[in-house]
Z-matrix of the N, CA and C atoms (Angstrom, degrees):
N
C 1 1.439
C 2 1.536 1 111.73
N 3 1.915 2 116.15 1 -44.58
C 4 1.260 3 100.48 2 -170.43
C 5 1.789 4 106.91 3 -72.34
N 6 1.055 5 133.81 4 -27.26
C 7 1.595 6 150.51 5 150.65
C 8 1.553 7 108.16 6 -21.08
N 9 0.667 8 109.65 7 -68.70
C 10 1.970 9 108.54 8 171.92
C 11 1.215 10 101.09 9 -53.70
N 12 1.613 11 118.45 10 -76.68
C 13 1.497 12 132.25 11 -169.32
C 14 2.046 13 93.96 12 -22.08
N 15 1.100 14 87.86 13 -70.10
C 16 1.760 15 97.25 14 -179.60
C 17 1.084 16 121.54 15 -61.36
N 18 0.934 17 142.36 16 3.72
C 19 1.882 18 158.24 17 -146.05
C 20 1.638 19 85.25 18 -137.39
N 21 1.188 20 138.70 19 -55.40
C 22 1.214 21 142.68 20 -176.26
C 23 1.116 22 129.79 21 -46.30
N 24 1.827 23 93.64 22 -68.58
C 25 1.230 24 138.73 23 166.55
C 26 1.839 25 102.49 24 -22.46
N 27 1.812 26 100.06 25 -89.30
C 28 1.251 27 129.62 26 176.08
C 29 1.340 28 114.44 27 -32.42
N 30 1.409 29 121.00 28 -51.72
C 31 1.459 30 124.81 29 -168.06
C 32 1.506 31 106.80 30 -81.39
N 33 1.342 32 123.99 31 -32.27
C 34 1.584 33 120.74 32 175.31
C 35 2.012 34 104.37 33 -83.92
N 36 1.246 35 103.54 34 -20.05
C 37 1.663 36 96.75 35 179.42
C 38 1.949 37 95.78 36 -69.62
N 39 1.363 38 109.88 37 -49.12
C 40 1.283 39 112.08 38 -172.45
C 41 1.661 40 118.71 39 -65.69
N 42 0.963 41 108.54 40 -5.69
C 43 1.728 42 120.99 41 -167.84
C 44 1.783 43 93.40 42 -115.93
N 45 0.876 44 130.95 43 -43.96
C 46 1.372 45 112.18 44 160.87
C 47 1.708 46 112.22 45 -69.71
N 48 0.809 47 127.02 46 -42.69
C 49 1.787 48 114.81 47 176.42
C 50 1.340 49 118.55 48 -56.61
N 51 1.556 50 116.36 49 -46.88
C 52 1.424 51 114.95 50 159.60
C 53 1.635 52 110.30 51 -57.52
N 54 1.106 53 150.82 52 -52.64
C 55 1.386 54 146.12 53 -155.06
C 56 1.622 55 87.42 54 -66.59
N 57 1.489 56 132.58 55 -63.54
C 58 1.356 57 132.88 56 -137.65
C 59 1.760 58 88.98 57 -73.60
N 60 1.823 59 90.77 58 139.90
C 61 1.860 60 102.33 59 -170.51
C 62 1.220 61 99.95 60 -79.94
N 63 1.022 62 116.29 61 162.20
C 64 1.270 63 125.81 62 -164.32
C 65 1.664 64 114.64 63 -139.78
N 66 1.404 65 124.43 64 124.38
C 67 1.504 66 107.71 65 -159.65
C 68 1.535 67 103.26 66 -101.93
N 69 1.620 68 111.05 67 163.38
C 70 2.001 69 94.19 68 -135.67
C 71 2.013 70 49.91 69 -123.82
N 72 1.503 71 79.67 70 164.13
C 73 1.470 72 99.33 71 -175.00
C 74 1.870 73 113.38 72 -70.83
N 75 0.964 74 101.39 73 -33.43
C 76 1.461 75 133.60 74 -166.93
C 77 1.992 76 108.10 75 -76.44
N 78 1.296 77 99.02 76 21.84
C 79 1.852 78 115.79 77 -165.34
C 80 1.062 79 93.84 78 -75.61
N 81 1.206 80 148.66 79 159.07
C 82 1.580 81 137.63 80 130.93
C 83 1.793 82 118.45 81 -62.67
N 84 1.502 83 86.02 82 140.98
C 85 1.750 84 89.66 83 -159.42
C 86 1.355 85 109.67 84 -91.22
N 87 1.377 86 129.60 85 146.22
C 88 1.298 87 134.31 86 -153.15
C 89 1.435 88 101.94 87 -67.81
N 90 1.229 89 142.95 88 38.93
C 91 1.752 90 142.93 89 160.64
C 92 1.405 91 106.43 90 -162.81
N 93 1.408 92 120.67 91 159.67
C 94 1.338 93 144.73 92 -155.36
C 95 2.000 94 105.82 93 -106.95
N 96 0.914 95 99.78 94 118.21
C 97 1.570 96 113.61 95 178.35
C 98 1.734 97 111.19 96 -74.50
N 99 1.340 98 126.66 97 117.45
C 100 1.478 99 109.07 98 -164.80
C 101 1.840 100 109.33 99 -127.50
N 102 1.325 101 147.87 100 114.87
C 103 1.426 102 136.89 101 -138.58
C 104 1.837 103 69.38 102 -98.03
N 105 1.565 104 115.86 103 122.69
C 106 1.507 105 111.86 104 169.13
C 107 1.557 106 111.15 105 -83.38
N 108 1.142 107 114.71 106 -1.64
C 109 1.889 108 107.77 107 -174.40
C 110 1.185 109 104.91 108 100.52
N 111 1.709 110 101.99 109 -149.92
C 112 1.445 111 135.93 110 179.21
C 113 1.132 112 116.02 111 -173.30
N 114 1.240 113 97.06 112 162.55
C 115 1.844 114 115.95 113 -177.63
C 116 1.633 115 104.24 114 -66.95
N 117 1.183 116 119.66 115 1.74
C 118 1.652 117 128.99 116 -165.77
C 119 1.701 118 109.86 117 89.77
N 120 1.313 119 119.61 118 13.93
C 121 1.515 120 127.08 119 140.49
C 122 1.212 121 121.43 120 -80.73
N 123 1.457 122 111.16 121 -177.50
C 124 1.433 123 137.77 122 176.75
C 125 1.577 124 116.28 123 -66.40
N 126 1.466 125 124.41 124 -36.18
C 127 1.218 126 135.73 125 -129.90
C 128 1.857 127 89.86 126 -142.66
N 129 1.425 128 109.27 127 125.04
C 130 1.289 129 106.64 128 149.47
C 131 2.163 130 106.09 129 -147.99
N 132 1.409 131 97.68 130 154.12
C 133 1.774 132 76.72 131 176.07
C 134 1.632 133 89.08 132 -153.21
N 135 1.407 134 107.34 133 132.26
C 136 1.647 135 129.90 134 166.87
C 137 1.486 136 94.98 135 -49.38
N 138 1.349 137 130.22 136 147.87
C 139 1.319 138 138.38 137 152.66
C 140 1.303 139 113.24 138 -119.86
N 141 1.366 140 126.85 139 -35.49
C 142 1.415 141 141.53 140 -175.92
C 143 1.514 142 138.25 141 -133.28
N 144 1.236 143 145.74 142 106.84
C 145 1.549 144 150.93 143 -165.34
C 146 1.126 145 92.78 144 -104.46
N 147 1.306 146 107.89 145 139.55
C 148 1.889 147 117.80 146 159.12
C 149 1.653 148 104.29 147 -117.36
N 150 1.312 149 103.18 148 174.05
C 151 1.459 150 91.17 149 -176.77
C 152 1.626 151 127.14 150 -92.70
N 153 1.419 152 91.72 151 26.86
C 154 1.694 153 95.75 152 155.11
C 155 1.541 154 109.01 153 -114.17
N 156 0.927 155 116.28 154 54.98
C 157 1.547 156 127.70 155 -164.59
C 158 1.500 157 117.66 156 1.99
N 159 1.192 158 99.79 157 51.81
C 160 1.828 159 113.07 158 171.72
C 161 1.820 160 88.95 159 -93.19
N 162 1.831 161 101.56 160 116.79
C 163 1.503 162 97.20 161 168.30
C 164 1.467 163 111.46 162 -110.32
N 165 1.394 164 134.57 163 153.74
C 166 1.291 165 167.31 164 179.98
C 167 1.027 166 120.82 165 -83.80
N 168 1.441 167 147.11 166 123.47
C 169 1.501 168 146.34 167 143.93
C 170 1.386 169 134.79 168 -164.03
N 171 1.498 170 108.04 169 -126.90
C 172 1.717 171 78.92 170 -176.94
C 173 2.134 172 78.60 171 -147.81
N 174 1.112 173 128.43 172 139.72
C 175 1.592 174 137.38 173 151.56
C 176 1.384 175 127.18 174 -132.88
N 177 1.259 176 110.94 175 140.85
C 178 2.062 177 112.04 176 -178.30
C 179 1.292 178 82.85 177 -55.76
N 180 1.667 179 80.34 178 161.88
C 181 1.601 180 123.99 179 167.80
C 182 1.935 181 104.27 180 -96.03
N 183 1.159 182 114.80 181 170.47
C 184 1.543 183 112.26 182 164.24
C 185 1.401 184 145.07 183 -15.78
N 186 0.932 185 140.24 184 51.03
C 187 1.719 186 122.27 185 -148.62
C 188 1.742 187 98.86 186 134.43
N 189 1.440 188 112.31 187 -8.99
C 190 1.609 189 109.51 188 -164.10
C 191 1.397 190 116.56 189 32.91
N 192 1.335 191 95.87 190 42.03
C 193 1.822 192 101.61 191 158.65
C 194 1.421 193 146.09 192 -51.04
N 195 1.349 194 98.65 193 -45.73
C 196 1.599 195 145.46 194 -144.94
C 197 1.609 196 114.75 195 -163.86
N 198 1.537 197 110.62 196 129.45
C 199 1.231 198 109.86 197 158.48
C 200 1.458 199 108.35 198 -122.14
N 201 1.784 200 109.20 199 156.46
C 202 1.137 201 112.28 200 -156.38
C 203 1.710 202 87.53 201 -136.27
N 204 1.134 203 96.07 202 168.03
C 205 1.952 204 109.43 203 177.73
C 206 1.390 205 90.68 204 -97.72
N 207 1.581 206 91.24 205 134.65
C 208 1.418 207 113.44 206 164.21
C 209 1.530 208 126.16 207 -128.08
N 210 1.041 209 125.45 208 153.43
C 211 1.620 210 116.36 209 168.37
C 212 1.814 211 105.92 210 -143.18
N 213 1.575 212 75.82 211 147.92
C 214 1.755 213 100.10 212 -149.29
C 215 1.826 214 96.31 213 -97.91
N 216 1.411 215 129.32 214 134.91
C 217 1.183 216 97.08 215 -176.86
C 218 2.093 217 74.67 216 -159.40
N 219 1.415 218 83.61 217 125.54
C 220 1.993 219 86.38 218 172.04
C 221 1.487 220 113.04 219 62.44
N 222 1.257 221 103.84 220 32.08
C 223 1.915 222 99.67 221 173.11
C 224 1.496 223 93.54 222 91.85
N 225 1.544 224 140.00 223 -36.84
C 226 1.205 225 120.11 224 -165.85
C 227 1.546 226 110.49 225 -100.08
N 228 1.554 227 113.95 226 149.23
C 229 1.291 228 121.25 227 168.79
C 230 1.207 229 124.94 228 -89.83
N 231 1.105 230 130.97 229 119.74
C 232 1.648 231 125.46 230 -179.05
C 233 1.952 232 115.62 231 -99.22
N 234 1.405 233 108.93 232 143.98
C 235 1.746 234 73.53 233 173.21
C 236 1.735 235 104.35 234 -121.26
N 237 1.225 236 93.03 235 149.69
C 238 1.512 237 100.97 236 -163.28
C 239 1.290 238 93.50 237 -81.69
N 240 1.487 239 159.68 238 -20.86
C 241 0.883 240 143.74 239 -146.92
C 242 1.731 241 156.03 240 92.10
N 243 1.198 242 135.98 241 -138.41
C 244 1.478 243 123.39 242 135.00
C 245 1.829 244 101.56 243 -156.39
N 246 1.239 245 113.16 244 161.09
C 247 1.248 246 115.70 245 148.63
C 248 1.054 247 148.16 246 -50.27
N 249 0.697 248 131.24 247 -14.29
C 250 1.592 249 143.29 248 167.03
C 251 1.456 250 119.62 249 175.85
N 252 1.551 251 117.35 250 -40.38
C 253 1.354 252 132.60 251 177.41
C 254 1.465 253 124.43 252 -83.16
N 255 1.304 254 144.95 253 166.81
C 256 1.247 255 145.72 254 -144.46
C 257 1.881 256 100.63 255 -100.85
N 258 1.535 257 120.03 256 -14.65
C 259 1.496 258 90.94 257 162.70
C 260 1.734 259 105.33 258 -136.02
N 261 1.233 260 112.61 259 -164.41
C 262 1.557 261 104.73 260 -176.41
C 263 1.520 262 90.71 261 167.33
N 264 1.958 263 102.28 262 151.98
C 265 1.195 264 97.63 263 -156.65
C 266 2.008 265 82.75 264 -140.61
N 267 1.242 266 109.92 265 -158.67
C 268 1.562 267 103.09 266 -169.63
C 269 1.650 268 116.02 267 -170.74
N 270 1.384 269 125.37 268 124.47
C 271 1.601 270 119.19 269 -155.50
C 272 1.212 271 87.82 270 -140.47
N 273 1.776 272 117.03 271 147.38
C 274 1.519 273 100.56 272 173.54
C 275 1.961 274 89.59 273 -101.19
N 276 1.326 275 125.65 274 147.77
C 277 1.447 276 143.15 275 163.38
C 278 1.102 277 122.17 276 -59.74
N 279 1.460 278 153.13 277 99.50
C 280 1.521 279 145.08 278 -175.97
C 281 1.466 280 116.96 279 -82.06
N 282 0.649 281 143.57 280 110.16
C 283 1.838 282 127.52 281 163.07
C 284 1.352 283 95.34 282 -119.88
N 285 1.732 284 94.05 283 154.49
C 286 1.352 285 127.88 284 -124.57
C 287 1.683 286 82.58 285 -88.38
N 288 1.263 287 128.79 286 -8.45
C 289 2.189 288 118.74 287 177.57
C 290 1.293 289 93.57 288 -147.97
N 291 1.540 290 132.76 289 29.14
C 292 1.684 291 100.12 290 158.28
C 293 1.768 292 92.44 291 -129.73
N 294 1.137 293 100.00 292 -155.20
C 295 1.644 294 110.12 293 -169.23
C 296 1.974 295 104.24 294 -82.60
N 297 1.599 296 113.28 295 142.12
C 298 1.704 297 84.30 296 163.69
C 299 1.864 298 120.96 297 -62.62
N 300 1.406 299 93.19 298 165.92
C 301 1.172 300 120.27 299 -177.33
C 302 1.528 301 132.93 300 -105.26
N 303 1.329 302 141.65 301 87.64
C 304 1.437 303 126.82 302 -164.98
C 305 1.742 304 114.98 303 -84.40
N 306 1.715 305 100.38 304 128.53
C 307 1.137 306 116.30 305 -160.85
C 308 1.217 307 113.34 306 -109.66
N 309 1.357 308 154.45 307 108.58
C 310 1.538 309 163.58 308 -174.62
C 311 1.896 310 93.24 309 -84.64
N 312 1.335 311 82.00 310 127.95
C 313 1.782 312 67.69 311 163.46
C 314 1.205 313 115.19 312 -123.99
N 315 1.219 314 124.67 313 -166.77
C 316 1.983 315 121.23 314 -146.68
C 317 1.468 316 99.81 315 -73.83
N 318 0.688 317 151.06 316 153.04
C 319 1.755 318 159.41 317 132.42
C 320 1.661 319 92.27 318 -17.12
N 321 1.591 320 126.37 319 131.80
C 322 0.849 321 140.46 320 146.93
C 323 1.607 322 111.36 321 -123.28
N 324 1.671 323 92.00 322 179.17
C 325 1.500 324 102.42 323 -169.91
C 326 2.233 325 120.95 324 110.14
N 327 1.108 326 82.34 325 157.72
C 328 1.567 327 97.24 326 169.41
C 329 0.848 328 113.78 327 -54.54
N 330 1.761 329 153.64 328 104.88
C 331 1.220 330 131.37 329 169.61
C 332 1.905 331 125.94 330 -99.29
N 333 1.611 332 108.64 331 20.84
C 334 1.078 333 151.22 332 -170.60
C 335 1.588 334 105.21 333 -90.65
């Protein structure tokens, strides 16, 4: 009797472990991986997403001279520029009850 009991046991422990799904590493992961470019440098890096997935940051120009703020919106890169100085980078601001905010920040750098 205790032989079955365990025979039972075993075969329904093993038949539920096989049934339960199991997620294979190899899933596709719940968001989309996207290469944003460059300004025609080496270097570009997202700093900021809003939730119209317009992203923000800063990448060299030609020569990796200079980095400039850009914002990425529909596959295209735009470059925002700088203020006066030779690099500049770009974040959008959240607060916690109004809309985000896109923020340029000052021109830094050597201008020497």
């Amino acid at each position: 009797m205790k032989s079955r009991t365990l025979m039972w046991f075993t075969t329904m422990t093993l038949f539920a472990a096989l049934a339960t799904p199991v997620r294979l590493a190899a899933q596709q992961p719940p968001y989309t991986i996207i290469d944003l470019g460059t300004l025609g440098g080496t270097f570009s890096a997202g700093d900021s997403i809003n939730n119209k997935d317009w992203v923000v940051g800063g990448a060299t120009l030609p020569g990796d001279t200079a980095l400039h703020a850009f914002l990425w919106r529909k596959g295209l890169m735009r470059d925002l520029g700088t203020l006066g100085g030779p690099n500049s980078t770009a974040l959008f601001q959240i607060f916690a009850v109004s809309v985000p905010t896109l923020y340029v920040s000052p021109s830094f750098g050597n201008t020497a």
